[in-house]
mmCIF entry with sequence, helices, sheets and N, C-alpha, C, O atoms, coordinates in Angstrom:
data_MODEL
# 
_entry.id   MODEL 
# 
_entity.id                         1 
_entity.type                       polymer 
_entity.pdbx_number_of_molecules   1 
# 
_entity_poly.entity_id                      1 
_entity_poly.type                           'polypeptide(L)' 
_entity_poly.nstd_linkage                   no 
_entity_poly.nstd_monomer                   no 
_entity_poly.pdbx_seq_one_letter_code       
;(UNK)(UNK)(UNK)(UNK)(UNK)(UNK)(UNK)(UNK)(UNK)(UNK)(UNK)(UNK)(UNK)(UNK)(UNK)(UNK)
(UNK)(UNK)(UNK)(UNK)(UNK)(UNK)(UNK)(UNK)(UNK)(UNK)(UNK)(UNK)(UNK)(UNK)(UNK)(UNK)
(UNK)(UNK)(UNK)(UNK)(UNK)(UNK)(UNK)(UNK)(UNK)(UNK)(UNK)(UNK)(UNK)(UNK)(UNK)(UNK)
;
_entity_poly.pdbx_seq_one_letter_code_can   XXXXXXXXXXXXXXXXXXXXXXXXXXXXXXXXXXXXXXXXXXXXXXXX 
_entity_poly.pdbx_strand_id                 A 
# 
loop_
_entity_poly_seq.entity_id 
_entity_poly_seq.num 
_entity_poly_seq.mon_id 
_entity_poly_seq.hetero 
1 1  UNK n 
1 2  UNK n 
1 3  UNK n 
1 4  UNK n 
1 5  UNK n 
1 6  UNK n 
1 7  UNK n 
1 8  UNK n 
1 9  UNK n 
1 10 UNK n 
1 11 UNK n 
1 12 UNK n 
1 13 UNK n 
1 14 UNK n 
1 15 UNK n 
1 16 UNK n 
1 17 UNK n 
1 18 UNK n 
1 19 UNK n 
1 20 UNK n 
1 21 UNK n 
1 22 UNK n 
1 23 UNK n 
1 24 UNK n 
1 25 UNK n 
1 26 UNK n 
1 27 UNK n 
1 28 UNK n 
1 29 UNK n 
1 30 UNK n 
1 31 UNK n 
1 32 UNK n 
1 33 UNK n 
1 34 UNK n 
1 35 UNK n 
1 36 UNK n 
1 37 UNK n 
1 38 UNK n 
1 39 UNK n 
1 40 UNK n 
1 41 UNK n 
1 42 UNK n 
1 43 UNK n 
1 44 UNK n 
1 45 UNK n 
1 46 UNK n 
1 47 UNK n 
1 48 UNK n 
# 
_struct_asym.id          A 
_struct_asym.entity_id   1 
# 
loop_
_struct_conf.conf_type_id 
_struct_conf.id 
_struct_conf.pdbx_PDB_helix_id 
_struct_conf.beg_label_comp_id 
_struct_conf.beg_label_asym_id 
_struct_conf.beg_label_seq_id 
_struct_conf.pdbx_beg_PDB_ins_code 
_struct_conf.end_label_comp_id 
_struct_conf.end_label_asym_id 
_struct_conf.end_label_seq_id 
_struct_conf.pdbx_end_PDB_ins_code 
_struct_conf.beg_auth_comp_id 
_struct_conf.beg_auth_asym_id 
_struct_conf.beg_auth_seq_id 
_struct_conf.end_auth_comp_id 
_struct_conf.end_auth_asym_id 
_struct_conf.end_auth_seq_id 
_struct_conf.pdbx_PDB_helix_class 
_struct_conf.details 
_struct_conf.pdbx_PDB_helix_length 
HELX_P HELX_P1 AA1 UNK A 22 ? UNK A 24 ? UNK A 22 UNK A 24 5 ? 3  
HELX_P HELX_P2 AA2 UNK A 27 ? UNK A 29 ? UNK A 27 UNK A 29 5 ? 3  
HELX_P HELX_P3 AA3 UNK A 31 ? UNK A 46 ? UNK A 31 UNK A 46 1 ? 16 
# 
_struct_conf_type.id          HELX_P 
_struct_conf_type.criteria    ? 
_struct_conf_type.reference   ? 
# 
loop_
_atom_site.group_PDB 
_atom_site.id 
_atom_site.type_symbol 
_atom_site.label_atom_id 
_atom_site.label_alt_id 
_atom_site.label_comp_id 
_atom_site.label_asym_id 
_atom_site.label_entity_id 
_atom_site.label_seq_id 
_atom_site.pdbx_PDB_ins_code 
_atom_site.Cartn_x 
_atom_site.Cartn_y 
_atom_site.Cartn_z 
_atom_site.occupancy 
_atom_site.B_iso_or_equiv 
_atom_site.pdbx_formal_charge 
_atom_site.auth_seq_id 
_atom_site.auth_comp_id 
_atom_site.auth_asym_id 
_atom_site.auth_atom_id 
_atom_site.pdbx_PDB_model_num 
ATOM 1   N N  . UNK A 1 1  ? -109.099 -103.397 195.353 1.00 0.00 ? 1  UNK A N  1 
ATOM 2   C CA . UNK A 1 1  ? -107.698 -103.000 195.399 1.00 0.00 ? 1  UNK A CA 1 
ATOM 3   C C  . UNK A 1 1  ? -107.381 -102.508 196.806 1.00 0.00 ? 1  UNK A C  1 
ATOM 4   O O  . UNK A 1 1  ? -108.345 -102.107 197.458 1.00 0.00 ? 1  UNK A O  1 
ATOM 5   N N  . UNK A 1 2  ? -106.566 -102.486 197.191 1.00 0.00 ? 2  UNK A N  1 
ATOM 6   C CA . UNK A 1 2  ? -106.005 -102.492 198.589 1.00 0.00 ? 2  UNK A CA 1 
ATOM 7   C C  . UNK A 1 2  ? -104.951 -101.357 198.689 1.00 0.00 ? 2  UNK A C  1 
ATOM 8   O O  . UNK A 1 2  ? -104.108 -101.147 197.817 1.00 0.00 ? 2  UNK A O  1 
ATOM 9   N N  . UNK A 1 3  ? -105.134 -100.332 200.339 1.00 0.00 ? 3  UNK A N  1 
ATOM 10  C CA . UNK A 1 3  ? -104.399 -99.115  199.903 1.00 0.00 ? 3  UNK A CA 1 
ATOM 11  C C  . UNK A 1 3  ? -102.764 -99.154  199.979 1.00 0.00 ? 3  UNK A C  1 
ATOM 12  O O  . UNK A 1 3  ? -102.317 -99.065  201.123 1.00 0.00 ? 3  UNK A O  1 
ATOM 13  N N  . UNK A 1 4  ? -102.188 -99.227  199.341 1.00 0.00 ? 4  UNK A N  1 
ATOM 14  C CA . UNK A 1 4  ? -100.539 -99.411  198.761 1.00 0.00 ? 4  UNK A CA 1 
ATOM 15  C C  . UNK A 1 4  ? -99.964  -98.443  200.158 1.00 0.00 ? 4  UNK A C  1 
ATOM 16  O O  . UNK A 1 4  ? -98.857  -98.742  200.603 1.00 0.00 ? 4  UNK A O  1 
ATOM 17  N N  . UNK A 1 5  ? -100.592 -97.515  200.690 1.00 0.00 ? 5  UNK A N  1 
ATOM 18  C CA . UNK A 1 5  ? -99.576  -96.576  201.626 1.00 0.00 ? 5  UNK A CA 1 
ATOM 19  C C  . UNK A 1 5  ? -99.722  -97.875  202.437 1.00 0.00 ? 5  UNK A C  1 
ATOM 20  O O  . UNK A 1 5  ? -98.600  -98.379  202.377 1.00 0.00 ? 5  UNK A O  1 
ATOM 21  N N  . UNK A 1 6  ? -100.405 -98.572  203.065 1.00 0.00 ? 6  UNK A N  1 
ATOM 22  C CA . UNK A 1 6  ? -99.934  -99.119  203.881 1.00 0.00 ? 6  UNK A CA 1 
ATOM 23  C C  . UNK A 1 6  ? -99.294  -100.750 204.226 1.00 0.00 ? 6  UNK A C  1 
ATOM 24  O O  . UNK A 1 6  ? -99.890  -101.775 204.556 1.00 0.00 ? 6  UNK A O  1 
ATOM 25  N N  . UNK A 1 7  ? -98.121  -100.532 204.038 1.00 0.00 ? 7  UNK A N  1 
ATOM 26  C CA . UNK A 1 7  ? -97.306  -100.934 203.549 1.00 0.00 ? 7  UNK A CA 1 
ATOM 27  C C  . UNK A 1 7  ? -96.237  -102.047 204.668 1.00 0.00 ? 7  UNK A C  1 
ATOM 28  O O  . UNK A 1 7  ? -95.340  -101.262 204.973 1.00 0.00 ? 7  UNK A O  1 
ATOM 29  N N  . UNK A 1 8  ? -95.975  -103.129 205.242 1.00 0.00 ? 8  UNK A N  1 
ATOM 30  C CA . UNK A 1 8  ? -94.888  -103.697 206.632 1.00 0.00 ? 8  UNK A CA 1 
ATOM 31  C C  . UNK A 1 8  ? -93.634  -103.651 206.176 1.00 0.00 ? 8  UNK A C  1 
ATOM 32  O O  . UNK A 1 8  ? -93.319  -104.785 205.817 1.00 0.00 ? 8  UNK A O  1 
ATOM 33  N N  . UNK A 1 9  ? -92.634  -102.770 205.994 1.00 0.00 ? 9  UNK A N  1 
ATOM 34  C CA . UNK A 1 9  ? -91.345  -102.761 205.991 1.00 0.00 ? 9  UNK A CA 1 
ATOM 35  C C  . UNK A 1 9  ? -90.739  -103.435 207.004 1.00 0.00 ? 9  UNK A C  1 
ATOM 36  O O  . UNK A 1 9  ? -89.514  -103.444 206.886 1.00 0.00 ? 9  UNK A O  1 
ATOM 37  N N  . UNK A 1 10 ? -91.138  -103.969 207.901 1.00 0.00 ? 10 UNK A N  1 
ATOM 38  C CA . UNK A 1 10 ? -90.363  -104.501 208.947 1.00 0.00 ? 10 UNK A CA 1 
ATOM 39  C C  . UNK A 1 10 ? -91.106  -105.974 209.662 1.00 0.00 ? 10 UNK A C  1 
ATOM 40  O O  . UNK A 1 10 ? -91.332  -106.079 210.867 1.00 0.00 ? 10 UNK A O  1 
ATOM 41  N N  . UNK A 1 11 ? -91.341  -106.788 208.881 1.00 0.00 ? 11 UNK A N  1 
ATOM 42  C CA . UNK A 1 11 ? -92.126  -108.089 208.908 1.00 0.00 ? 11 UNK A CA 1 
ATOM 43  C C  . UNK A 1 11 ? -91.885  -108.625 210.231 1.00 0.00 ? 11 UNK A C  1 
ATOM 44  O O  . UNK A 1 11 ? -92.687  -109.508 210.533 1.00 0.00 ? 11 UNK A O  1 
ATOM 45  N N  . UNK A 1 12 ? -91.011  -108.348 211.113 1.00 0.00 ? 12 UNK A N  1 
ATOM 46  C CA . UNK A 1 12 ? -90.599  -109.229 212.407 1.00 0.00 ? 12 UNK A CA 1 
ATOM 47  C C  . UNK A 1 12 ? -90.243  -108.550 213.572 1.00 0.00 ? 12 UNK A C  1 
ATOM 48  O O  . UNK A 1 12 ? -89.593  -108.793 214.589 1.00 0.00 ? 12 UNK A O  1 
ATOM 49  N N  . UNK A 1 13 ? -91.031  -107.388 212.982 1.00 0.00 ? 13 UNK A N  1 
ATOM 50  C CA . UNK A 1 13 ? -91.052  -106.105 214.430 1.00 0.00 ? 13 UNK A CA 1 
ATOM 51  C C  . UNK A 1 13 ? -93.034  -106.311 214.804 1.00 0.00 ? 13 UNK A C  1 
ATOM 52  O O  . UNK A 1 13 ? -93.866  -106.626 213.953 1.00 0.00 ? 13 UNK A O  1 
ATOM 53  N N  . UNK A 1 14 ? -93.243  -106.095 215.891 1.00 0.00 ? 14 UNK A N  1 
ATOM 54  C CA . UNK A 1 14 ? -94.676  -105.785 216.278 1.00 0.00 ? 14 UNK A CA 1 
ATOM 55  C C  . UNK A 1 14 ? -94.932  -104.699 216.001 1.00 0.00 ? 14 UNK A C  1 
ATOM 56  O O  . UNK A 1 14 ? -94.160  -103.746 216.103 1.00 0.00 ? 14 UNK A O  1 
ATOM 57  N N  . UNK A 1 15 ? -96.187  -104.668 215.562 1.00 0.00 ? 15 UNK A N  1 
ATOM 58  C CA . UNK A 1 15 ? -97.116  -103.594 214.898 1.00 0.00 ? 15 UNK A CA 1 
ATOM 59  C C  . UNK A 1 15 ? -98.565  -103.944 216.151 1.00 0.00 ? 15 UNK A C  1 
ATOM 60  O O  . UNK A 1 15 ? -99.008  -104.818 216.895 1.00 0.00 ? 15 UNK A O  1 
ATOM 61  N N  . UNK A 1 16 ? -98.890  -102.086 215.521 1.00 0.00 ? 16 UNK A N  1 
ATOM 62  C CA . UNK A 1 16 ? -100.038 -101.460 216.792 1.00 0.00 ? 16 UNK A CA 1 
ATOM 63  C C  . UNK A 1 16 ? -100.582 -101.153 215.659 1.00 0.00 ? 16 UNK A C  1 
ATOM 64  O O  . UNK A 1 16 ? -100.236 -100.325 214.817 1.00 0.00 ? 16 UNK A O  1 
ATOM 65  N N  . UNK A 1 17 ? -102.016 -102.333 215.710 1.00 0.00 ? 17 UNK A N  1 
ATOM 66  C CA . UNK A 1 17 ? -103.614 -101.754 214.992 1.00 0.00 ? 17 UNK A CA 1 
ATOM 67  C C  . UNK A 1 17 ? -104.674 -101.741 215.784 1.00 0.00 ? 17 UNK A C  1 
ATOM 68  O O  . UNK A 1 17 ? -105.086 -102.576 216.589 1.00 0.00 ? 17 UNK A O  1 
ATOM 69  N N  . UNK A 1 18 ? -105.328 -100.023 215.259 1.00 0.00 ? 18 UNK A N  1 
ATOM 70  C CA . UNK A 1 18 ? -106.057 -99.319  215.510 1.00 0.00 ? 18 UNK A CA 1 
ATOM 71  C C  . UNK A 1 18 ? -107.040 -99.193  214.715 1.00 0.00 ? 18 UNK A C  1 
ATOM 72  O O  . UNK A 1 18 ? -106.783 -99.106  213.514 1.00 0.00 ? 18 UNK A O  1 
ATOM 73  N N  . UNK A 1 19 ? -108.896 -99.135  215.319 1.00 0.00 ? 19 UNK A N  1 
ATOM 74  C CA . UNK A 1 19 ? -109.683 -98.579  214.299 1.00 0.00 ? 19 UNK A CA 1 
ATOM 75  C C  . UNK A 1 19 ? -110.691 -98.381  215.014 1.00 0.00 ? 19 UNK A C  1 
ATOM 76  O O  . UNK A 1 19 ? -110.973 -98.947  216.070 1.00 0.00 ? 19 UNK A O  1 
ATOM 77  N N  . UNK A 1 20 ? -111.607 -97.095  214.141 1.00 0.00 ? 20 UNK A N  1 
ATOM 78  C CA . UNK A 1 20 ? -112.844 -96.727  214.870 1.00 0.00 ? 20 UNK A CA 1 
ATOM 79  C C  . UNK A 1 20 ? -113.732 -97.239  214.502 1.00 0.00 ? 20 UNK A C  1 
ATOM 80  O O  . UNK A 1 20 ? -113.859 -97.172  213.279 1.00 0.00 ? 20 UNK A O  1 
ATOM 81  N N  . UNK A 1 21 ? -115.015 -98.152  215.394 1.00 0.00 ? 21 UNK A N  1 
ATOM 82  C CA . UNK A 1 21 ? -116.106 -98.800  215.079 1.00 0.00 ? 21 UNK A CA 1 
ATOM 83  C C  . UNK A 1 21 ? -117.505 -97.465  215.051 1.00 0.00 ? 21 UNK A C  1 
ATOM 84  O O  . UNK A 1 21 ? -117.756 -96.421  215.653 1.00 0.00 ? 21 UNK A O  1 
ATOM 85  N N  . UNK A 1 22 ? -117.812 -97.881  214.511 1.00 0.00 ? 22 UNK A N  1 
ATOM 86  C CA . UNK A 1 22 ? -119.314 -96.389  214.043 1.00 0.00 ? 22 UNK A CA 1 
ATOM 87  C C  . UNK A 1 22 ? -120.055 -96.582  215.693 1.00 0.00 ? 22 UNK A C  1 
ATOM 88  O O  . UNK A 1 22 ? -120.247 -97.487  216.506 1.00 0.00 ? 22 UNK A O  1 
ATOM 89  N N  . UNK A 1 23 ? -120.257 -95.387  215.584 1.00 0.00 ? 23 UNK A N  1 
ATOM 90  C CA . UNK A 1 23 ? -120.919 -95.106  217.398 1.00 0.00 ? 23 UNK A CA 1 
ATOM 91  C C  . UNK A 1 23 ? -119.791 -95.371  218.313 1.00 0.00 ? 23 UNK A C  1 
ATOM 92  O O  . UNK A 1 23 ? -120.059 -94.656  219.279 1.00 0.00 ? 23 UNK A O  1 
ATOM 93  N N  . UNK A 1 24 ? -118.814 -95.912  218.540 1.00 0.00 ? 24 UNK A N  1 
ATOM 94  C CA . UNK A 1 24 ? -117.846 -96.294  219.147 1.00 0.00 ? 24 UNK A CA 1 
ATOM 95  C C  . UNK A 1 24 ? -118.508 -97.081  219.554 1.00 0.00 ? 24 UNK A C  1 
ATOM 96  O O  . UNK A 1 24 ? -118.610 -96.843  220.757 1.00 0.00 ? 24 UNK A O  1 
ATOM 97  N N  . UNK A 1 25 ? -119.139 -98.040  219.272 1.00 0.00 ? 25 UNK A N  1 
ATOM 98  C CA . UNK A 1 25 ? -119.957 -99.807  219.948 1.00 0.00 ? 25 UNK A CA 1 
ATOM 99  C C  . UNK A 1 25 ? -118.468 -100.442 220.608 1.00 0.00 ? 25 UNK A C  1 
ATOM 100 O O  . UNK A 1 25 ? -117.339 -100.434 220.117 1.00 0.00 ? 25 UNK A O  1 
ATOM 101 N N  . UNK A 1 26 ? -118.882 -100.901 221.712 1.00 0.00 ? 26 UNK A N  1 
ATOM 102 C CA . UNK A 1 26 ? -117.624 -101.602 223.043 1.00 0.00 ? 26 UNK A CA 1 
ATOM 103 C C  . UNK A 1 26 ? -117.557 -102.627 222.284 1.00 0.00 ? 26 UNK A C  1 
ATOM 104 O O  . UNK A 1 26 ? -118.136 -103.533 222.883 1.00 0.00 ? 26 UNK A O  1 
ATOM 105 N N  . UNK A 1 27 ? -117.060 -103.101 221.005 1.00 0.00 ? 27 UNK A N  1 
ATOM 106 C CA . UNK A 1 27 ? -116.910 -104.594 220.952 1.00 0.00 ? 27 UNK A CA 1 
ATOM 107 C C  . UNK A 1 27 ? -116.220 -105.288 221.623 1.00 0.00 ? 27 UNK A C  1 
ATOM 108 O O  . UNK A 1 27 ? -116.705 -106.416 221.529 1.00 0.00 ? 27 UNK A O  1 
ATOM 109 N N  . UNK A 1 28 ? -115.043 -105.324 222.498 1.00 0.00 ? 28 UNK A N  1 
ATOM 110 C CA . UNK A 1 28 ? -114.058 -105.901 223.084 1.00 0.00 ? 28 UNK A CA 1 
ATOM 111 C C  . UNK A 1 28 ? -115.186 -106.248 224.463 1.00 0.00 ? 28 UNK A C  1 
ATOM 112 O O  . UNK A 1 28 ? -114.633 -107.184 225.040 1.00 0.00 ? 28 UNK A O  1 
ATOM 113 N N  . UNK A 1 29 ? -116.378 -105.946 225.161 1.00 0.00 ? 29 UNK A N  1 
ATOM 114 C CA . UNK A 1 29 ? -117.463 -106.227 225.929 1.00 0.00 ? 29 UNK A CA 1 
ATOM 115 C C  . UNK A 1 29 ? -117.491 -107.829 226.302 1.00 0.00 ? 29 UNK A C  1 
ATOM 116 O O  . UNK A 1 29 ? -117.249 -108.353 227.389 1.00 0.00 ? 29 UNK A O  1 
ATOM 117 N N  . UNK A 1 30 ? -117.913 -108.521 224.888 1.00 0.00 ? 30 UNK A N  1 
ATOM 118 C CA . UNK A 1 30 ? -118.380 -110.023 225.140 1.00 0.00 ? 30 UNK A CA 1 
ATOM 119 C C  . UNK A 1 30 ? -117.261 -110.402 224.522 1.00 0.00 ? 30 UNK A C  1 
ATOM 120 O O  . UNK A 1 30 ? -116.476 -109.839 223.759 1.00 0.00 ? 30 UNK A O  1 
ATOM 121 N N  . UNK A 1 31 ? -117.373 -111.970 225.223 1.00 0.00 ? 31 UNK A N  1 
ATOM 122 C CA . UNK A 1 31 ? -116.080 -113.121 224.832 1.00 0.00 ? 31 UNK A CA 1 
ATOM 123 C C  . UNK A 1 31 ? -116.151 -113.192 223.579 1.00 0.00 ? 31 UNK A C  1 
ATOM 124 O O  . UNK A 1 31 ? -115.198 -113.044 222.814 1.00 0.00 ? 31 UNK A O  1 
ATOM 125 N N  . UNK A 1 32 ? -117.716 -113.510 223.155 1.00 0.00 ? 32 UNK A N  1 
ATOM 126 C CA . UNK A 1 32 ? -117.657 -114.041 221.298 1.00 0.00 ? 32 UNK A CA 1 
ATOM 127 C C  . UNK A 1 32 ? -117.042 -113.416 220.342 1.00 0.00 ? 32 UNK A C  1 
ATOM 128 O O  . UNK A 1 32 ? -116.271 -113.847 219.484 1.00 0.00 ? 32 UNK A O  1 
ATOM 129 N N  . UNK A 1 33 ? -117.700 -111.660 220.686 1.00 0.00 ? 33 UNK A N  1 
ATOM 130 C CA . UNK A 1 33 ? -117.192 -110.840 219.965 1.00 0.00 ? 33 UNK A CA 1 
ATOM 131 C C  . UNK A 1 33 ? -115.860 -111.146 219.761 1.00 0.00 ? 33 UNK A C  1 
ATOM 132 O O  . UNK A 1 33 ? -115.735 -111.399 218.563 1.00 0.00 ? 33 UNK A O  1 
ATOM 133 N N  . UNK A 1 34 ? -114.736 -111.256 220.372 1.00 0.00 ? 34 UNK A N  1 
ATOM 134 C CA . UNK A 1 34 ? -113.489 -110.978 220.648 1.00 0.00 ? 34 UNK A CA 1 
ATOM 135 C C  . UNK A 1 34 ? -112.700 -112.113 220.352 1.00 0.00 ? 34 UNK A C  1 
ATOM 136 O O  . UNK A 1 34 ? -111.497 -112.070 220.094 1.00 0.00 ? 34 UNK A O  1 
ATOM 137 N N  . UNK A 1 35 ? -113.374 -113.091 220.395 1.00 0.00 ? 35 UNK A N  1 
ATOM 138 C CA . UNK A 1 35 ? -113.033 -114.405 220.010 1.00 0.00 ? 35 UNK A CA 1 
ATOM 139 C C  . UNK A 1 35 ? -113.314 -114.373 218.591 1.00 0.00 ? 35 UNK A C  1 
ATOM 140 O O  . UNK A 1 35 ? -112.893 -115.390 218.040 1.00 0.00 ? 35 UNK A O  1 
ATOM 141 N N  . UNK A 1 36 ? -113.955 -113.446 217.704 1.00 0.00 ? 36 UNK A N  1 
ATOM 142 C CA . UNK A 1 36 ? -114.343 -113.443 216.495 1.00 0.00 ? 36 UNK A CA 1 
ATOM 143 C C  . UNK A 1 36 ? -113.009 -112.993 215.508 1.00 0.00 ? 36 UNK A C  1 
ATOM 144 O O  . UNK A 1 36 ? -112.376 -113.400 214.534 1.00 0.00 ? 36 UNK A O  1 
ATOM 145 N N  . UNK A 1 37 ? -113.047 -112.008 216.346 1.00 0.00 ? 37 UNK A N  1 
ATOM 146 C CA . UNK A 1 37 ? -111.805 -110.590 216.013 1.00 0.00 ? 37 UNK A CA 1 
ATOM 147 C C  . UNK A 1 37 ? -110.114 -111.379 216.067 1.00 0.00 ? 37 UNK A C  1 
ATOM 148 O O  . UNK A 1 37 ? -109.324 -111.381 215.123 1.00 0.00 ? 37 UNK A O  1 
ATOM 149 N N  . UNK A 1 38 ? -109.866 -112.036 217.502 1.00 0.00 ? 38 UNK A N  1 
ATOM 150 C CA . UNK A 1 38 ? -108.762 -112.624 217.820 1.00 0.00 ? 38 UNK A CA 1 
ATOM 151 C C  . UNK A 1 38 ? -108.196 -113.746 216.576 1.00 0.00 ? 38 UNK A C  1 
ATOM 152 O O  . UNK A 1 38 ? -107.106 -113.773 216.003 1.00 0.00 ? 38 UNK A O  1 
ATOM 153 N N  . UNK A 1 39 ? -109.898 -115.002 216.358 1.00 0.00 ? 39 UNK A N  1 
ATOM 154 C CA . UNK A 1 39 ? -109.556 -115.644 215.582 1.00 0.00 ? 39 UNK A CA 1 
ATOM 155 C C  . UNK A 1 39 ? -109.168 -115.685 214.027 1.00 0.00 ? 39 UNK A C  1 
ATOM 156 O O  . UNK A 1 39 ? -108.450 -116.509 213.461 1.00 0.00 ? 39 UNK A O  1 
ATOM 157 N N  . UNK A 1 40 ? -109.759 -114.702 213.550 1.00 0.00 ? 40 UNK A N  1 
ATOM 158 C CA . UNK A 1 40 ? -110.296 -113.370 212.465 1.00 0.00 ? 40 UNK A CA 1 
ATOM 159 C C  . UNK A 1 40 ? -107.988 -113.246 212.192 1.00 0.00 ? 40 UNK A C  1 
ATOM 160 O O  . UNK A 1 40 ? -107.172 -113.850 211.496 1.00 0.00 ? 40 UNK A O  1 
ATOM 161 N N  . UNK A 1 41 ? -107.945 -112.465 212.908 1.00 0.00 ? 41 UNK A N  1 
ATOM 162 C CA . UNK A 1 41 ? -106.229 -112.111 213.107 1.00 0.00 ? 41 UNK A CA 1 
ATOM 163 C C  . UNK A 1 41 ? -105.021 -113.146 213.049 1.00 0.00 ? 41 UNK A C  1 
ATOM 164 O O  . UNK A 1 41 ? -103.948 -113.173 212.446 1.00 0.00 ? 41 UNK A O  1 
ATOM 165 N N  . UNK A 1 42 ? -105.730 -114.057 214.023 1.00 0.00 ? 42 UNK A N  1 
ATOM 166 C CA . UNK A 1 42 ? -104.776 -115.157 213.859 1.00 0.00 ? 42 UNK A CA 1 
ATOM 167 C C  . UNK A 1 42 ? -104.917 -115.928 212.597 1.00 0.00 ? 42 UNK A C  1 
ATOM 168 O O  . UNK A 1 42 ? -103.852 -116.476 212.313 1.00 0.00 ? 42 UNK A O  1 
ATOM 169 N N  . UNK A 1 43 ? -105.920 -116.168 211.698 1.00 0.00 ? 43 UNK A N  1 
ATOM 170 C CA . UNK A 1 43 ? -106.186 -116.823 210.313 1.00 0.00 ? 43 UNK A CA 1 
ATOM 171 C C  . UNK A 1 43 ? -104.929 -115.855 209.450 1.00 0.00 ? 43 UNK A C  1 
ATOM 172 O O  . UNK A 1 43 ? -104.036 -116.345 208.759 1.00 0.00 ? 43 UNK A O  1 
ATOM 173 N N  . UNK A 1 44 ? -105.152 -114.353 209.714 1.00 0.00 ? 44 UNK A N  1 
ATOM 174 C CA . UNK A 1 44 ? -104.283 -113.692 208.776 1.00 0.00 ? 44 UNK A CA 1 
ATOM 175 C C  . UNK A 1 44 ? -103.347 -113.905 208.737 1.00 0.00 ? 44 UNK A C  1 
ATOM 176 O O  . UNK A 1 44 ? -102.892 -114.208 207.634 1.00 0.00 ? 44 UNK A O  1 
ATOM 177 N N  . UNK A 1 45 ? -102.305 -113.883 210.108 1.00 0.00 ? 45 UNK A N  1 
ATOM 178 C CA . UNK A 1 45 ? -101.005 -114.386 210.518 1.00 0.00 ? 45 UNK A CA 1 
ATOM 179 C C  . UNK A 1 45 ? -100.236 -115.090 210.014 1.00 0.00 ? 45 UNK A C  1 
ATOM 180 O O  . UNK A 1 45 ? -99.070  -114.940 209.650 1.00 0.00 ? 45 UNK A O  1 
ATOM 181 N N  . UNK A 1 46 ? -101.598 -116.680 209.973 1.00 0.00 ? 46 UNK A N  1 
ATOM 182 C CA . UNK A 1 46 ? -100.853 -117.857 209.739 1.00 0.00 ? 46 UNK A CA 1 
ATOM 183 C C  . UNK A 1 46 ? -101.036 -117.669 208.351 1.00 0.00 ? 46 UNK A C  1 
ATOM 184 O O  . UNK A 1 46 ? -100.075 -118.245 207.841 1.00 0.00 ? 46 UNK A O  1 
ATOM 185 N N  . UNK A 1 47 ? -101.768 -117.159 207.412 1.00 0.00 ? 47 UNK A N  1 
ATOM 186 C CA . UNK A 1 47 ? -101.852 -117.264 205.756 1.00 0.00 ? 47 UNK A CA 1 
ATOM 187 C C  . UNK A 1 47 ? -100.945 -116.500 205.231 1.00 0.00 ? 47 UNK A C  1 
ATOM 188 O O  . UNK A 1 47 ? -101.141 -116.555 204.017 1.00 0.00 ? 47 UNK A O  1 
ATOM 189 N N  . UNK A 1 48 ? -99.957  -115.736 205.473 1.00 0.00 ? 48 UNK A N  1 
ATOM 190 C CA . UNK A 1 48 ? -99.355  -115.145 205.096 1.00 0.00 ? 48 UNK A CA 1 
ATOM 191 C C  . UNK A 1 48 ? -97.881  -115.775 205.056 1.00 0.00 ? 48 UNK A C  1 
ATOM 192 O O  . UNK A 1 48 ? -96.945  -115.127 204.586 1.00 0.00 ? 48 UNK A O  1 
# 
């Protein structure tokens, strides 16, 4: 189940996401990583 507070009232405004990785590990460091994450985001985008 998924937490209901958070919620997009405004579908066609830009939104700022944030989160803490354990140890604070640099993932944003290597291309792959980031290319994981980027592509990861853009799948969500377009499925919605």
């Amino acid at each position: 189940m998924g937490r209901s507070r958070y919620e997009i009232y405004e579908p066609t405004h830009p939104h700022f996401v944030t989160c803490t990785i354990l140890h604070w590990i640099p993932i944003f460091t290597r291309v792959e990583t980031t290319d994981i994450i980027f592509e990861s985001l853009k799948y969500l985008q377009q499925s919605n």
